[in-house]
N, C-alpha and C positions, 0 to 999 in steps of 0.2 A: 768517406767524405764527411767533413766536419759539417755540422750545423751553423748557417749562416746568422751572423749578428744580426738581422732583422729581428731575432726573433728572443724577445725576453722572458723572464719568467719572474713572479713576482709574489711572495709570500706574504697574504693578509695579515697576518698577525704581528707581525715586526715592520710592513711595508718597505723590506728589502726587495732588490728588482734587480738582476743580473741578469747577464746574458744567458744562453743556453750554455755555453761553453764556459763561462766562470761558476754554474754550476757544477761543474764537471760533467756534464751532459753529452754524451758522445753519440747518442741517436735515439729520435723522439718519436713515434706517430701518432698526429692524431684523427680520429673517428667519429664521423656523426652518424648516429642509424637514428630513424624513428620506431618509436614506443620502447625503446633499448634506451641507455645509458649514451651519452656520447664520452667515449676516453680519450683520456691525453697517457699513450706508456712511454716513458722514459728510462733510459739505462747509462749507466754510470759507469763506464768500463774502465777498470783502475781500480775502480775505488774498494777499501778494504770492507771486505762483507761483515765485520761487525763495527764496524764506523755506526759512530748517531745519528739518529734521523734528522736530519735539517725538513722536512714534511712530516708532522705527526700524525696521528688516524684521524680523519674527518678535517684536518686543517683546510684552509680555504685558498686557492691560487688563480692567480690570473695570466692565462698564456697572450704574452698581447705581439702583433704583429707592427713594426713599425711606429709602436706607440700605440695602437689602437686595440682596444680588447679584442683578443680573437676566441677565446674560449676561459668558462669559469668553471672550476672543480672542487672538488676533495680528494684528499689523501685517502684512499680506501684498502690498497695492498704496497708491502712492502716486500718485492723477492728481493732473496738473498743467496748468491751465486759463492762456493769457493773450490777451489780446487788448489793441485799442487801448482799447475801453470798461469792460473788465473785466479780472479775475484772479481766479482763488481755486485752493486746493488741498483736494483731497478724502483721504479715509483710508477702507479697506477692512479690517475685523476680520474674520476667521475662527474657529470655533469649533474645539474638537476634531477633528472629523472630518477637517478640513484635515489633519493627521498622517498619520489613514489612504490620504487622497489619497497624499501624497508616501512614504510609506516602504514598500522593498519589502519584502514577505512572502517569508521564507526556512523551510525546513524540514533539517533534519539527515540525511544519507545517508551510508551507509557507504562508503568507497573505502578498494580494495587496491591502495594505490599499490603499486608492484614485485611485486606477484604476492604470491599465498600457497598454499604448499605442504600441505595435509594427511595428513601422513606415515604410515604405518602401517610396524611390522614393528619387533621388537626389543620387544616387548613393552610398547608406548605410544602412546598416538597423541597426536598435538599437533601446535603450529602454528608452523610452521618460515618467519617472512618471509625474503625473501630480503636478501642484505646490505642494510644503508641502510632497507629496505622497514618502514614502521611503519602497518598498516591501522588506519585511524581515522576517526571523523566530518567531517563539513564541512557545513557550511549555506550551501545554495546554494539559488536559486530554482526550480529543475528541484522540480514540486509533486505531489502526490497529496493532495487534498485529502479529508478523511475517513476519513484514519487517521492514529495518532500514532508518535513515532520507534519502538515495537517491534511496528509493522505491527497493536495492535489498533485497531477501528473506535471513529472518533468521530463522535459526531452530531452533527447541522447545530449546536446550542449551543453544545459544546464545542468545534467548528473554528472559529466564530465567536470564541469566550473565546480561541482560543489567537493569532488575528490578532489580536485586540485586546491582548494581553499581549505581542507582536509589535512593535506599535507604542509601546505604555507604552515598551520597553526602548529606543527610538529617541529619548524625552523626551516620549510625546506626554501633554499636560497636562488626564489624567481617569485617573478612579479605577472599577475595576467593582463593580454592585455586589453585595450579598450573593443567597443563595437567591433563588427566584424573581424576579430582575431580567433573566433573559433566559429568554424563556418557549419560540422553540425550542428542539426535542427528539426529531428525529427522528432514526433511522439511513438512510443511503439510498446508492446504489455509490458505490464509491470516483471520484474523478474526475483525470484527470493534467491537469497544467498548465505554463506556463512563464512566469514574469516576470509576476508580477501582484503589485496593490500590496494591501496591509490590506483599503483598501475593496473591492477588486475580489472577493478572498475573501469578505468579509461579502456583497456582493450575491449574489456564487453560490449562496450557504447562503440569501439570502432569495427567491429563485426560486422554492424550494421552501415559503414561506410570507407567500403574498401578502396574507393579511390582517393583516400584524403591521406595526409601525410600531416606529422608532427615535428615540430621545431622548434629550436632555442633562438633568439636574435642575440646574443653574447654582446652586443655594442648599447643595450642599453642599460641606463642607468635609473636609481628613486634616490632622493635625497644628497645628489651628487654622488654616493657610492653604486659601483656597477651592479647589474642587478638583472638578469636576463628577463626576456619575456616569451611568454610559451606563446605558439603560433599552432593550428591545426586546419589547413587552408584543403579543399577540396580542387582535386586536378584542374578544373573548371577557372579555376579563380588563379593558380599557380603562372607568376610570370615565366618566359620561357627562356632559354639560354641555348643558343646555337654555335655549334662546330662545323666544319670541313671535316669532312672524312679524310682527305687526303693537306700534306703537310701538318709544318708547325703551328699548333703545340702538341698535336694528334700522335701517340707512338702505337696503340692498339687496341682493337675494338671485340666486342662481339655481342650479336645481335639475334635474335630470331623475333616474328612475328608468330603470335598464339591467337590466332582465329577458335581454336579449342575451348578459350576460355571465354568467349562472347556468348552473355546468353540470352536464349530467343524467346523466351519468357518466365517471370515469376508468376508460382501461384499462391497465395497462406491461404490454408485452412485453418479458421477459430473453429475451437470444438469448444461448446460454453456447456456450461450443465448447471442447468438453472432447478431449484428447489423450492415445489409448496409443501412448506411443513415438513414431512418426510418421505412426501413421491420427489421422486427427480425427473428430468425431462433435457433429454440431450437434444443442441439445434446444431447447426450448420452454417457458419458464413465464411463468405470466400471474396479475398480481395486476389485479383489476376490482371498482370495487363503485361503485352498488351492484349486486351480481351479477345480478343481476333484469331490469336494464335494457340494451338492446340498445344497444353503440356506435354501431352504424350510423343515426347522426343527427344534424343540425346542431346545432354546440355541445360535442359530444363530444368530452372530449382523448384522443387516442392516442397512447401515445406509443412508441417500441423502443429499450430499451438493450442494451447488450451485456455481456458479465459477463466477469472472466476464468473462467475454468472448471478441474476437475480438470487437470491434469497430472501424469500416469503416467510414469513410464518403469521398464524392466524390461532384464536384462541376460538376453539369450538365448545359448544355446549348443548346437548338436547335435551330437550324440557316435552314430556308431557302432560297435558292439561284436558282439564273435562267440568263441565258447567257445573255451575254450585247449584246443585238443587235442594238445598238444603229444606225444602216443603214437599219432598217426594223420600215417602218411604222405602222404595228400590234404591234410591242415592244412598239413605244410611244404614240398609243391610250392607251394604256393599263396603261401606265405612266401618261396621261394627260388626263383623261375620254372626257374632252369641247372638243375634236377631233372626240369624236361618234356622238356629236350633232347631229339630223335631220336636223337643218336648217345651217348644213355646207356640202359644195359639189365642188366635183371635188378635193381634197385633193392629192396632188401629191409631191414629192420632188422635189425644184427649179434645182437639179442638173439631174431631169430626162432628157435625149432627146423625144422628140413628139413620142409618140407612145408605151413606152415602161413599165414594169411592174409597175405599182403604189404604189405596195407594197414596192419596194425594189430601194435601189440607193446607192451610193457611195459618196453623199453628206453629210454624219455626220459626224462627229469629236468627239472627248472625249481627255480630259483633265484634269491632277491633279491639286488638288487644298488643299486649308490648310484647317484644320476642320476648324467648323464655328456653334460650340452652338449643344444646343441641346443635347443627348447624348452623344455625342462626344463633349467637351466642351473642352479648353484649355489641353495642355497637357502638362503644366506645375503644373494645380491640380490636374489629374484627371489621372492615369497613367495606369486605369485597362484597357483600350479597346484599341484595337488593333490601331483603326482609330485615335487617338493621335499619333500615328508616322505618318500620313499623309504629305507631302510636294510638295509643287510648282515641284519639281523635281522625284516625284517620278513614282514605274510602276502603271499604269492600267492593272488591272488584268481581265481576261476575264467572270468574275460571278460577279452576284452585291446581295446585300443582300436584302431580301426581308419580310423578319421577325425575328425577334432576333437581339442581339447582340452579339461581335467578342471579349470576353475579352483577355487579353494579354498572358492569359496562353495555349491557344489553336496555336496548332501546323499549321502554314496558315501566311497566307499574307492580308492588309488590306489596301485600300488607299481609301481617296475621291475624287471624281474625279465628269466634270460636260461636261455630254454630250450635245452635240448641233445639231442641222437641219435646214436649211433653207427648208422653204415649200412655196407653192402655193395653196389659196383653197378659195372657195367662200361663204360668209354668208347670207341667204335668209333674207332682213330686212322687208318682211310681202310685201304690194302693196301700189302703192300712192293714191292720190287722186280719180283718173282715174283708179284705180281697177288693175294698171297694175304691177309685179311684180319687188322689188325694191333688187338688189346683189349688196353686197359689194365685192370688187374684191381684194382678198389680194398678195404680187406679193413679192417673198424674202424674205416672215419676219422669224424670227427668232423664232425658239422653244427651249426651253434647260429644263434641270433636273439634278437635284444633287443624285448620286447614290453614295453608299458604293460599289469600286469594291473590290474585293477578289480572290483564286484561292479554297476555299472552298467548298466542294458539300452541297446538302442538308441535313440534320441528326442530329442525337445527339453526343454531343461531350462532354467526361468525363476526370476529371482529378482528381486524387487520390490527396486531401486535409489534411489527418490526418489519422492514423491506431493506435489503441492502442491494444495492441497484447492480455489484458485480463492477466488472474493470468494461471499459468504455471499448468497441472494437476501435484500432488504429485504423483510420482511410489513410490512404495514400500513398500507404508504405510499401506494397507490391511494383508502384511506378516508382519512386526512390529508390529500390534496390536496385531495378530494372536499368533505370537508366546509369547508376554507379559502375557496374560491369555489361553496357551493350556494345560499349566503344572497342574496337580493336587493339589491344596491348601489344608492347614490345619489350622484349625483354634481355637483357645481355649486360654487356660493362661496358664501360667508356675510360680510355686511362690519356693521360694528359702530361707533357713535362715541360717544366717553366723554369727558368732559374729560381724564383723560391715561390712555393706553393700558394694560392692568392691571388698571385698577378692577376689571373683573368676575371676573376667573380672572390670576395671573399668566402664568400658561401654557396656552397652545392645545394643543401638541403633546403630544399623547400622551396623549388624549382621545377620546371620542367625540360627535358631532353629535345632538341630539335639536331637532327645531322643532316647539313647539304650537302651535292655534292656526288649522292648515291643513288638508291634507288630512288626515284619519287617522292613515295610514301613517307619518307623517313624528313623530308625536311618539314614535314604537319604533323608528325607523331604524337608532340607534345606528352612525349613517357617519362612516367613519376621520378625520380630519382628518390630513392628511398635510404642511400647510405652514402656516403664519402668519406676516403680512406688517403690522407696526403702524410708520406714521408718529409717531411722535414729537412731531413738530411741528405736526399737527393733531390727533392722538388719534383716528386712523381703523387700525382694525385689519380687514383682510380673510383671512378666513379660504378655503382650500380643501380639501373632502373629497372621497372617496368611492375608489375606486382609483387607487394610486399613477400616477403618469401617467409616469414612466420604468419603471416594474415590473407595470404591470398586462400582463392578457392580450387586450386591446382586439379585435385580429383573433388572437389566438391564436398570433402569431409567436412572441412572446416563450417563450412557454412551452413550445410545442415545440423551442425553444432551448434547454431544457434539457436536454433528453435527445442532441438533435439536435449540439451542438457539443463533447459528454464528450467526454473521451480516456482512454481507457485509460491505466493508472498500473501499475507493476510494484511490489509490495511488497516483494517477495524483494529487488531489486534496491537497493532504498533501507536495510533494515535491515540487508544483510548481506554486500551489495557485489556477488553473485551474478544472474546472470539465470535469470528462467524460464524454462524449457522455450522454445523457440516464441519468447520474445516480446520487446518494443524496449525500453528506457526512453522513458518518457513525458513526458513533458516538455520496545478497553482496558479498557483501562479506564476511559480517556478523562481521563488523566491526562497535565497537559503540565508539561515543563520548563524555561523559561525563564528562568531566574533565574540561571546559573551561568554559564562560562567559553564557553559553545555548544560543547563537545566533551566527546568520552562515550567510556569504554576501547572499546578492540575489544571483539568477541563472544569468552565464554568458556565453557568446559567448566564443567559443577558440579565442584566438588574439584577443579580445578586448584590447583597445590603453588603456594607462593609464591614460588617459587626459582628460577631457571635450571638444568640439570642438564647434567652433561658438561661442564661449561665455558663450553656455548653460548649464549648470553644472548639468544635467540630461543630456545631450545628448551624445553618445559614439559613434565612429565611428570604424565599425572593419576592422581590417589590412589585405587586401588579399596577399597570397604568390601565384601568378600563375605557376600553373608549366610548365615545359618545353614538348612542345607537337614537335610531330613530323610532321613538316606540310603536307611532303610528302604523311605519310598514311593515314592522316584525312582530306586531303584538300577536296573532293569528300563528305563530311560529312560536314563539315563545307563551303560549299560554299555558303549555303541558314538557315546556324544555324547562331544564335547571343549566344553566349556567355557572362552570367550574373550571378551578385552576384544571388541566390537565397532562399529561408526561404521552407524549406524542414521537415516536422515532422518526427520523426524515430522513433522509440520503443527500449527504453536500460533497459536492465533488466527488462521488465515487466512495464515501467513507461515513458510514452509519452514526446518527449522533442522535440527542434525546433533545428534544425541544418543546418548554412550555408554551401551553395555550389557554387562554380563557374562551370557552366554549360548549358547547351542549354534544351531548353523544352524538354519535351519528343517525341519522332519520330518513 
């Protein structure tokens, strides 16, 4: 049967438009599936199998019906038939989605190439690369899917919207369309990935909503040229389209109802594992509904993901300290061991009167003094310890340090200081010659020790260095799944014959199934149609619904696939070059960028100066605004705080970043 003159075909590039049959076209079908390709195949029978291609690879064609676009493609395969009795060549069109087949999905992450330095001291902080070193974006396919370049969360819609604007920027030939054209909308974990194309993302996002269906509207146009619009409508929302089971256009059916596949509850297990420092700490939460109903029952989906979780870290330090008795002779045996000697005796303070405690006196002194090496080195390099603010003029504090050190972020006071005694005391130097017993007589001299004083006790002393707050648990998501597959599916073919395919509905896809007529049930079904398959050349159109048959959850594999093959994705790690605590790379606003050069400045300070300063054209220096304090209320608060710039980590949306403060330690 020839193909009927309704139906032309029309070559983009030359804007030739023939019939199907001045083609040489002797039999067409075309096919809409969702998350597939939709094809137009063609064959040419006659025709000599090395004849030139009138459709070159990726050429563009428009199949239109009666004038009206019915479907837009590419040239993607050319078979070529010959034998001794025969020849012909055939042509294969692809729709849109073909794009998303072939183009990979990239995302933007931050890398430090040559290292970054975050300098503090000298009264600025910034970010000092090293020579050559310039941190910046790249868009590479190492993935997390479900958040955007500044780590916040995007829902299954907007990850979908941002591969498809992925693809657009590759050539691929559709347009999205406005508000409600893509009707997921869920948030659910992040998921890491590597090397996946457009459609590979799209299916992942459709995992999580099995009753929705994807579709081309091939009748619309941008800029007067045709220009499809992608559509992903949820059954829910799908207008519906009824037959007669019995009579025309009806020629054969088949049908089952799968009660099997209704299920009677979802449960997720997050399994998060949160981290102080280097203990970990596994928790439990469980989103179920409906909550009523016990998992433990065929049909049930169960499923466990895992979250990334808090990440702590705290900078500890233990210090012990012990009173400066620097007027108590037991303090400075204990400071200068050569004072327990045996052979030293009568050990007194020069400032004792005859007779009086030998332990104790009122002749020592203590005094500040500048650091001097050691730990405590210059405190013009070296800014972390407390004891660099030490001065000629500063207090002696009444504890001195006696294991540890005082870094500068600990709430306390630090000086060096160097205690002194004049003693009296005698050294047995053995006997002379004459057997007789030979003392050195020491009368004034001078003892002294260099201590670290302080006003700090003994203990451990913590300060909160970094928090990353972990991925958010998804509410809700246990009742979206639930309700996407509680509804009873039907599942079968529907086939249909018109004088030329059309007449009834231009379009199948992206519809729903109603058949009166028969049993009851069937004229409410409202079951997805997920493919359409119309000959051409006979005017047979077979339709198939009911659960996708590569995405449905048939034995349930599929779907515990989803949870079962995530990977964890590092956030930190992509927006800001950094790794989490703990963890690998993997691999909003819900607002995406794709429209520009694919590169984004490095990460900056608020008020960062526009300038380089010092000369050094890496170096930046940020602008403090201080505000206006009330002295009156804080003076009692501020009379023993110092007030400083300082580099403070916070959590913004789920994704760890460094933010200055002007402010006093914590107290």
């Amino acid at each position: 049967m020839a193909v009927s003159n309704i139906w032309t075909l029309q070559r983009a590039s030359d804007g030739l438009e023939q019939s199907l049959a001045a083609w040489g076209i002797s039999a067409a079908t075309f096919t809409r599936r969702t998350q597939k390709s939709d094809t137009l195949v063609v064959k040419l029978e006659g025709a000599a199998f090395d004849a030139a291609e009138a459709f070159s690879y990726k050429s563009i064609v428009y199949l239109k019906r009666g004038g009206t676009i019915y479907f837009v493609g590419c040239a993607t395969k050319t078979p070529r038939m010959g034998r001794p009795s025969a020849e012909s060549v055939g042509y294969t069109f692809e729709g849109p989605w073909w794009w998303l087949e072939h183009v990979p999905y990239n995302q933007a992450w931050m890398f430090l190439n040559g290292g970054v330095d975050y300098m503090r001291g000298g009264g600025y902080y910034g970010l000092v690369p090293e020579l050559g070193a310039t941190p910046g974006t790249q868009s590479i396919t190492n993935l997390i899917l479900g958040i955007d370049d500044t780590g916040a969360a995007l829902t299954t819609g907007q990850q979908i919207e941002d591969a498809l604007i992925c693809a657009q920027n590759a050539g691929a030939p559709f347009q999205l369309g406005g508000d409600g054209s893509i009707d997921p909308s869920i948030l659910i974990p992040a998921e890491g990935a590597r090397d996946l194309t457009c459609a590979e993302v799209v299916r992942r996002m459709m995992r999580w909503h099995p009753d929705c269906v994807i579709y081309f509207d091939y009748t619309t146009t941008l800029s007067g040229a045709p220009k499809p619009t992608i559509h992903i409508k949820a059954r829910a929302n799908l207008p519906a389209v009824s037959f007669a089971v019995a009579g025309t256009p009806a020629t054969a059916m088949d049908i089952l109802a799968r009660p099997d596949l209704q299920v009677p509850v979802v449960l997720i297990n997050y399994e998060i594992l949160n981290r102080l420092n280097d203990q970990d700490q596994r928790i439990l939460q469980q989103d179920q509904f409906p909550a009523d109903v016990s998992p433990e029952q065929p049909g049930a989906i169960v499923m466990t993901i895992d979250l990334q979780g808090e990440k702590t870290t705290y900078a500890r330090q233990y210090l012990k300290t012990a009173p400066l008795l620097y007027n108590d002779l037991g303090w400075w045996k204990e400071r200068l061991p050569w004072l327990t000697d045996t052979n030293i005796a009568n050990l007194y303070a020069s400032a004792n009167p005859a007779g009086a405690n030998p332990e104790s006196t009122n002749g020592g002194s203590v005094a500040p003094i500048n650091p001097d090496g050691g730990a405590d080195s210059t405190a013009a390099t070296d800014g972390t310890d407390l004891a660099n603010g030490s001065t000629t003029s500063g207090t002696v504090w009444g504890n001195f340090l006696i294991e540890g050190d005082i870094p500068n972020w600990i709430n306390g006071h630090a000086q060096m200081a160097l205690a002194q005694l004049r003693v009296n005391y005698d050294v047995a130097m053995g006997n002379d010659a004459n057997g007789n017993p030979v003392v050195e007589h020491h009368v004034n001299e001078t003892i002294f020790v260099k201590v670290l004083s302080t006003d700090l006790a003994t203990g451990w002393y913590n300060q909160l260095t970094g928090v990353y707050l972990g991925e958010p648990v998804p509410t809700g998501l246990a009742e979206n799944y639930w309700l996407a597959l509680s509804w009873l599916q039907y599942e079968g073919s529907w086939e249909i014959t018109e004088p030329d395919c059309g007449t009834a509905n231009l379009r199948y896809l992206g519809l729903a199934l109603n058949l009166t007529g028969g049993v009851g049930a069937w004229a409410t079904m409202k079951a997805m149609i997920y493919q359409s398959e119309e000959d051409l050349a006979t005017g047979v159109t077979r339709l198939r619904f009911g659960p996708v048959e590569y995405l449905s959850p048939k034995d349930w594999l599929t779907v515990q696939r989803t949870a079962r093959d995530r990977l964890l994705g590092d956030r930190q790690a992509r927006v800001n070059g950094l790794l989490t605590i703990g963890s690998k790379p993997a691999g909003g606003s819900g607002k995406h960028d794709r429209g520009g050069s694919g590169s984004k400045a490095p990460p900056s300070f608020d008020n960062w100066s526009g300038a380089p300063t010092g000369g050094n054209p890496g170096l930046y220096k940020v602008a403090v605004q201080p505000a206006t304090l009330d002295s009156s209320a804080v003076a009692a608060l501020l009379a023993n705080q110092t007030m400083q710039v300082r580099a403070i980590q916070v959590c913004v949306g789920g994704v760890l970043k460094t933010q200055l403060f002007l402010c006093s330690a914590p107290f």
